[in-house]
DSSP file (Angstrom, degrees, kcal/mol; ACC not computed):
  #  RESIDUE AA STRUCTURE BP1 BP2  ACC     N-H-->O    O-->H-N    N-H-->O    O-->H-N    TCO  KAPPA ALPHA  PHI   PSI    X-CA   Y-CA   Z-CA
    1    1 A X              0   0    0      0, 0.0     2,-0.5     0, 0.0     0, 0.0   0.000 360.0 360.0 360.0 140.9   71.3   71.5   11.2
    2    2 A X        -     0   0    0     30,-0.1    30,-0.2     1,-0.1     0, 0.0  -0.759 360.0-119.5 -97.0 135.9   68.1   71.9   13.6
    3    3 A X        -     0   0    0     -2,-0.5    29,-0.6    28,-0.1     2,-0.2   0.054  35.4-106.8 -42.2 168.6   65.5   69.6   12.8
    4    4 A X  E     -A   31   0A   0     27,-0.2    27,-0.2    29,-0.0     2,-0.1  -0.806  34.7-107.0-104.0 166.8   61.9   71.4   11.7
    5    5 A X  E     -A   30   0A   0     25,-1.5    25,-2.4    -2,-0.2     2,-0.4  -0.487  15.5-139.9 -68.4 150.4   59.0   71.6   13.7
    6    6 A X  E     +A   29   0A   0     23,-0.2    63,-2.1    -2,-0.1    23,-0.2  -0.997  25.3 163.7 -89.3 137.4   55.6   70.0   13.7
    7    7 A X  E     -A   28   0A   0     21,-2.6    21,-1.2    -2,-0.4     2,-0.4  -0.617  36.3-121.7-129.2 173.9   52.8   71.7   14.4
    8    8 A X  E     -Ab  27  71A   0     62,-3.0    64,-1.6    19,-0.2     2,-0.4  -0.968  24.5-164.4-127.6 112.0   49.4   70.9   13.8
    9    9 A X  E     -Ab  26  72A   0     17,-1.8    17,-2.7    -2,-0.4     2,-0.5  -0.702   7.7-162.0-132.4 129.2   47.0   73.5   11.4
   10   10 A X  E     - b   0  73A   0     62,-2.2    64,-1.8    -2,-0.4     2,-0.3  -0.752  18.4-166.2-115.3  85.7   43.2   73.3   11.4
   11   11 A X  E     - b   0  74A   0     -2,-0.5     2,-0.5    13,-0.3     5,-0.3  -0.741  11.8-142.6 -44.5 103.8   42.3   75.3    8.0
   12   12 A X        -     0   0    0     62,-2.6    64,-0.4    -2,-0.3     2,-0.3  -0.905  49.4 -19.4-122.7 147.3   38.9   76.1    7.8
   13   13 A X  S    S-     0   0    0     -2,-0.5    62,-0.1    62,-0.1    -2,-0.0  -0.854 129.9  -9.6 153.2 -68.8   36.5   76.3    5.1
   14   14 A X  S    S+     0   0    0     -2,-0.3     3,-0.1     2,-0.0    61,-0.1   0.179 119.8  77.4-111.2  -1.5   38.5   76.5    2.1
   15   15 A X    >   +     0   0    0      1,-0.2     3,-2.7    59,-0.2    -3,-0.1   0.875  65.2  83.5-102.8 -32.7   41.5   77.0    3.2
   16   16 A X  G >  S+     0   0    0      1,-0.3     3,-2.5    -5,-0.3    -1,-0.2   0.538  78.6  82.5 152.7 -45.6   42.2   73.7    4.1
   17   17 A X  G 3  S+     0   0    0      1,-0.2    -1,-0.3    -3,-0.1    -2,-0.1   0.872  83.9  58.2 -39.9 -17.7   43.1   73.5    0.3
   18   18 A X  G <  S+     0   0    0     -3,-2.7     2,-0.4     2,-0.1    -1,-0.2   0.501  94.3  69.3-103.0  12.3   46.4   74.8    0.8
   19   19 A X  S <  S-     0   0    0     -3,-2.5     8,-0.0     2,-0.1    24,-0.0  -0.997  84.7-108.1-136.9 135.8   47.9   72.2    3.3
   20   20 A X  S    S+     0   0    0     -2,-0.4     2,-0.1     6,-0.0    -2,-0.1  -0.055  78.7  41.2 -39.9 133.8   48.8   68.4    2.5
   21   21 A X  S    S-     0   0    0      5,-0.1     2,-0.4     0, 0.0    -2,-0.1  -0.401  77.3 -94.3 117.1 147.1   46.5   65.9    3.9
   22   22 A X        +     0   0    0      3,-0.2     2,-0.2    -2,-0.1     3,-0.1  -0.972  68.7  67.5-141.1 151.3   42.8   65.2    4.6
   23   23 A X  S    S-     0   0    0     -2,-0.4     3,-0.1     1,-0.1    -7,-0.1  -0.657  91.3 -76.0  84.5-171.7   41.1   66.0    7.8
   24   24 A X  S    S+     0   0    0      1,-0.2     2,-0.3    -2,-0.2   -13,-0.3   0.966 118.7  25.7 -93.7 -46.6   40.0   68.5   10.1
   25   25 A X        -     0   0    0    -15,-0.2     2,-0.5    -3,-0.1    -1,-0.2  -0.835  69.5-156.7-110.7 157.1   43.8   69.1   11.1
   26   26 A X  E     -A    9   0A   0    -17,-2.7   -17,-1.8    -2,-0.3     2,-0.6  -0.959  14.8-128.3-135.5 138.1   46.9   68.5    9.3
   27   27 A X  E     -A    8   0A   0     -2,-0.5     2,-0.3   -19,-0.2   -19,-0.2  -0.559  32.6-179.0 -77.2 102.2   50.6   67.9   10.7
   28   28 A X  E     -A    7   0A   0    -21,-1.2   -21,-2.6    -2,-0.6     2,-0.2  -0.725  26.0-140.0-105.6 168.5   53.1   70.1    9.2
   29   29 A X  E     +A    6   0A   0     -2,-0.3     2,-0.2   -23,-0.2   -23,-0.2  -0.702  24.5 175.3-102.8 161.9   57.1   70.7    9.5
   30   30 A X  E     -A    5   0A   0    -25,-2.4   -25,-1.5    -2,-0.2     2,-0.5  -0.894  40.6-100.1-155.9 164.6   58.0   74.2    9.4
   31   31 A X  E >   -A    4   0A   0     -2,-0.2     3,-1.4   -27,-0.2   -27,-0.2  -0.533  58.3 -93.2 -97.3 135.3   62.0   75.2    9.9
   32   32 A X  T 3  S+     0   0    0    -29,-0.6     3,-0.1    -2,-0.5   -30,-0.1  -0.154 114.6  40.5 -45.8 149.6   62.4   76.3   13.5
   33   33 A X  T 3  S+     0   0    0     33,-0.4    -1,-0.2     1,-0.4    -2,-0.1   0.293  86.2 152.8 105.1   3.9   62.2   79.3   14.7
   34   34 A X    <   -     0   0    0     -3,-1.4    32,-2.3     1,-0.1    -1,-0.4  -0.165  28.1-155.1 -48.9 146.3   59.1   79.7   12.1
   35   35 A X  B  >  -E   65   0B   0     30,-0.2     4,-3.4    -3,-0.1     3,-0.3  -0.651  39.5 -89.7-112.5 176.8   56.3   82.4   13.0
   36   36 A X  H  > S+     0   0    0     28,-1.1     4,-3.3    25,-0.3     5,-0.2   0.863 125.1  60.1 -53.1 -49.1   52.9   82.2   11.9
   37   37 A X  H  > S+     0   0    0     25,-3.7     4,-1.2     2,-0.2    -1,-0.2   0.661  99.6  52.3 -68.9 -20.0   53.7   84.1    8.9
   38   38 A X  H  > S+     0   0    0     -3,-0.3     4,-1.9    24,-0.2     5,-0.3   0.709 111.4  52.4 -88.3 -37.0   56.4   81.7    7.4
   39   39 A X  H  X S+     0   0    0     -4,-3.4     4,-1.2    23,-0.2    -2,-0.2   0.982 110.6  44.1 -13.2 -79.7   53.5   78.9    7.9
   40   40 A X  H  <>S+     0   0    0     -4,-3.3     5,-3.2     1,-0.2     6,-1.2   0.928 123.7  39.3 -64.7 -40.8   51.0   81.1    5.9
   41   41 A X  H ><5S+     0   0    0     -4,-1.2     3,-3.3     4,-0.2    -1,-0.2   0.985 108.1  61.7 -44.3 -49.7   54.1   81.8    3.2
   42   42 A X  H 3<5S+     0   0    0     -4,-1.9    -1,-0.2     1,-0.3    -2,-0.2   0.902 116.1  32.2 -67.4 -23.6   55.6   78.1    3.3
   43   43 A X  T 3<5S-     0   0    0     -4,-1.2    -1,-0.3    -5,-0.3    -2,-0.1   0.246 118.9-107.8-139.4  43.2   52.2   76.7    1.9
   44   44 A X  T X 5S+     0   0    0     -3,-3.3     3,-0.5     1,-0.2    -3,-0.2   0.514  77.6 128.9  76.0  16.4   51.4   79.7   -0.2
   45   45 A X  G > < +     0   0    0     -5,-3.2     3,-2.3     1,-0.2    -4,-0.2   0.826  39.9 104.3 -92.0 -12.4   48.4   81.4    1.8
   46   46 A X  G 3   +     0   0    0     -6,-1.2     2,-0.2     1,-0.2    -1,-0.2   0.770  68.1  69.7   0.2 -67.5   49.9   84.7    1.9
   47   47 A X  G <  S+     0   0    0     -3,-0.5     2,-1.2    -7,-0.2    -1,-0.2   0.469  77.2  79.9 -47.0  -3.2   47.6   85.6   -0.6
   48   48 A X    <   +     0   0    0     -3,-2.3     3,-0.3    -2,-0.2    -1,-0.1  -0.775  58.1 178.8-115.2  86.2   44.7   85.4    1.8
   49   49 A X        +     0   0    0     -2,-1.2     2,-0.8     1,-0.2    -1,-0.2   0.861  61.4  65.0 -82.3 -20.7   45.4   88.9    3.4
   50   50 A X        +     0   0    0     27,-0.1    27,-1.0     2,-0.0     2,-0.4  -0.612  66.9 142.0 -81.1  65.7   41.9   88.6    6.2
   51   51 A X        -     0   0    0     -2,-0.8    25,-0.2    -3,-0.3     2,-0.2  -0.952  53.7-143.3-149.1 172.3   42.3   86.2    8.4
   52   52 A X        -     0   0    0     -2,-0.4    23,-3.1     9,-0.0     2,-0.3  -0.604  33.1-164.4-138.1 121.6   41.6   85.4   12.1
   53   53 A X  E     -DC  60  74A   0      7,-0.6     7,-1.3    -2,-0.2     2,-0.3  -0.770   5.2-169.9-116.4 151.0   44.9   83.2   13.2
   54   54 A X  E     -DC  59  73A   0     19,-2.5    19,-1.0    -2,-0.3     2,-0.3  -0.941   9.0-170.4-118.6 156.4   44.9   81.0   16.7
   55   55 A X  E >  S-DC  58  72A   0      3,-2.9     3,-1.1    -2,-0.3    17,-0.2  -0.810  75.1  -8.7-150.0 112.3   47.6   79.6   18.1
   56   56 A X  T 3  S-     0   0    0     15,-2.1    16,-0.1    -2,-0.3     3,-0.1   0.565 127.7 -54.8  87.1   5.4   46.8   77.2   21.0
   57   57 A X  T 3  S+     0   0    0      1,-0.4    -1,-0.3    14,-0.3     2,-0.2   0.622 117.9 113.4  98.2  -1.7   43.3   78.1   21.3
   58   58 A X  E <  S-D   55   0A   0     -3,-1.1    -3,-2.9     1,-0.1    -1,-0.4  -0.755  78.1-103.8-105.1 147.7   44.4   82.0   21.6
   59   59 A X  E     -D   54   0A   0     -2,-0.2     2,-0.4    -5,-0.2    -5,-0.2  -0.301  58.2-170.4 -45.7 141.5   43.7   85.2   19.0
   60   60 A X  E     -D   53   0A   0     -7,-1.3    -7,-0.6    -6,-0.1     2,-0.3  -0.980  26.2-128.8-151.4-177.1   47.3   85.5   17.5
   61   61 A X    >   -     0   0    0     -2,-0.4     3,-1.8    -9,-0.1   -25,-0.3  -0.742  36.2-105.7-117.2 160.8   49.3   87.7   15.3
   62   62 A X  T 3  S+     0   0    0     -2,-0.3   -25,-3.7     1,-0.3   -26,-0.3   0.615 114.2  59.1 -64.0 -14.0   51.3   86.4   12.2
   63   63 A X  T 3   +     0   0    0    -27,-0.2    -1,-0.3   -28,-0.2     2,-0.1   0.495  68.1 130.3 -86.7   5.5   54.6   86.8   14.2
   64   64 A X    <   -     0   0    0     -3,-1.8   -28,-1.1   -29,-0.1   -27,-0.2  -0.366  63.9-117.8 -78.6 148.0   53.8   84.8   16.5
   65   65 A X  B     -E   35   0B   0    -30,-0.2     2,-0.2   -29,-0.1   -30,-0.2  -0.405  27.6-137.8-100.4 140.4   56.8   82.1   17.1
   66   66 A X        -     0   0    0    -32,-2.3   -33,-0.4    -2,-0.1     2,-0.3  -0.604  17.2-167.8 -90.5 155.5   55.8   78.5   16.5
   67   67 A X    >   -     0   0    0     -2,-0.2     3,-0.5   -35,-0.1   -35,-0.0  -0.961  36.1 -83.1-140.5 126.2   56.8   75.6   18.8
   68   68 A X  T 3  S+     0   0    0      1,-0.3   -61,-0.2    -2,-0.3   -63,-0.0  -0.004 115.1  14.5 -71.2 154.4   56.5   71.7   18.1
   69   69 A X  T 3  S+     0   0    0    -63,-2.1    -1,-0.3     1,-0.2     2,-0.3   0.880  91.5 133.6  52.6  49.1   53.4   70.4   18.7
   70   70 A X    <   -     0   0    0     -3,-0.5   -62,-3.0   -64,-0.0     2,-0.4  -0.646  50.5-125.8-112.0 171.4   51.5   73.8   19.0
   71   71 A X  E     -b    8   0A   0     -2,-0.3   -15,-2.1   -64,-0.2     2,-0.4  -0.904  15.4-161.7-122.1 118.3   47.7   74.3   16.9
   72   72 A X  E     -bC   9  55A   0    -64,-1.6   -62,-2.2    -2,-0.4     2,-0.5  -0.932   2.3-156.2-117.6 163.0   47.4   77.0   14.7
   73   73 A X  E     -bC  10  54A   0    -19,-1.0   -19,-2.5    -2,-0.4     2,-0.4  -0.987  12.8-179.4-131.0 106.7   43.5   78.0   13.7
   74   74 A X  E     +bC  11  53A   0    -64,-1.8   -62,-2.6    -2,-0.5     2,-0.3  -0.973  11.9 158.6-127.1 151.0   43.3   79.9   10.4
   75   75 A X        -     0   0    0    -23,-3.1     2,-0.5    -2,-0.4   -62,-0.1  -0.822  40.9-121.2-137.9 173.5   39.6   80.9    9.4
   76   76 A X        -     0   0    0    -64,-0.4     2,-0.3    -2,-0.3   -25,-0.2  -0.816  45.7 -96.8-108.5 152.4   38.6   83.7    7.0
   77   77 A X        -     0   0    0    -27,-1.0     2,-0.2    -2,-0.5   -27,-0.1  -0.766  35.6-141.6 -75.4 139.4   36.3   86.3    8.8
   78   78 A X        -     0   0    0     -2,-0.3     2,-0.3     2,-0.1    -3,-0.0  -0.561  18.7-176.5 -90.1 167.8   32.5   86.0    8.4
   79   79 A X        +     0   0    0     -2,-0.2     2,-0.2     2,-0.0     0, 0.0  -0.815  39.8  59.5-143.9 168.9   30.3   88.9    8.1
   80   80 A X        +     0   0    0     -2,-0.3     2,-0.4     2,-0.0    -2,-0.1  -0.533  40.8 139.1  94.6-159.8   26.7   89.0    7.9
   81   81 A X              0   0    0     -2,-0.2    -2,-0.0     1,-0.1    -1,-0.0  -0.934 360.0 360.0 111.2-153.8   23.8   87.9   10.3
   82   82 A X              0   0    0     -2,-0.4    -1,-0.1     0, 0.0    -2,-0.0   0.318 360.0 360.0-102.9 360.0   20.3   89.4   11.5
């Protein structure tokens, strides 16, 4: 059996609800060979169909393959301004 990854997920605003843990990032396992999109599934943010993913400090896509010790960034999109 392959061990799972950890990776490290910085949720912000509100989302932050939906991962274990208090801080600005929180270490989670995911089973290897996870993408972005078995993340947002494994701790129920599916539901959250806008948002702007990083991985590593890059734009990413929900497929994108996870690696231990990688950073994922999920944010909601803002709107608005002058």
């Amino acid at each position: 059996m392959t061990p799972p990854l950890r990776v490290r997920v910085r949720p912000y605003a509100d989302l932050a609800r939906y991962f274990p843990g208090t801080g600005a990032v929180r270490e989670v396992d995911v089973p290897a060979g996870a993408t972005i999109q078995d993340l947002l599934e494994r701790y129920g943010v599916d539901a959250e169909p806008r948002l702007t993913l990083g991985l590593n400090g890059e734009l990413a896509q929900r497929d994108a393959a996870l690696a231990a010790g990688d950073v994922v960034d999920i944010l909601v999109p803002m709107s608005g301004g002058a």
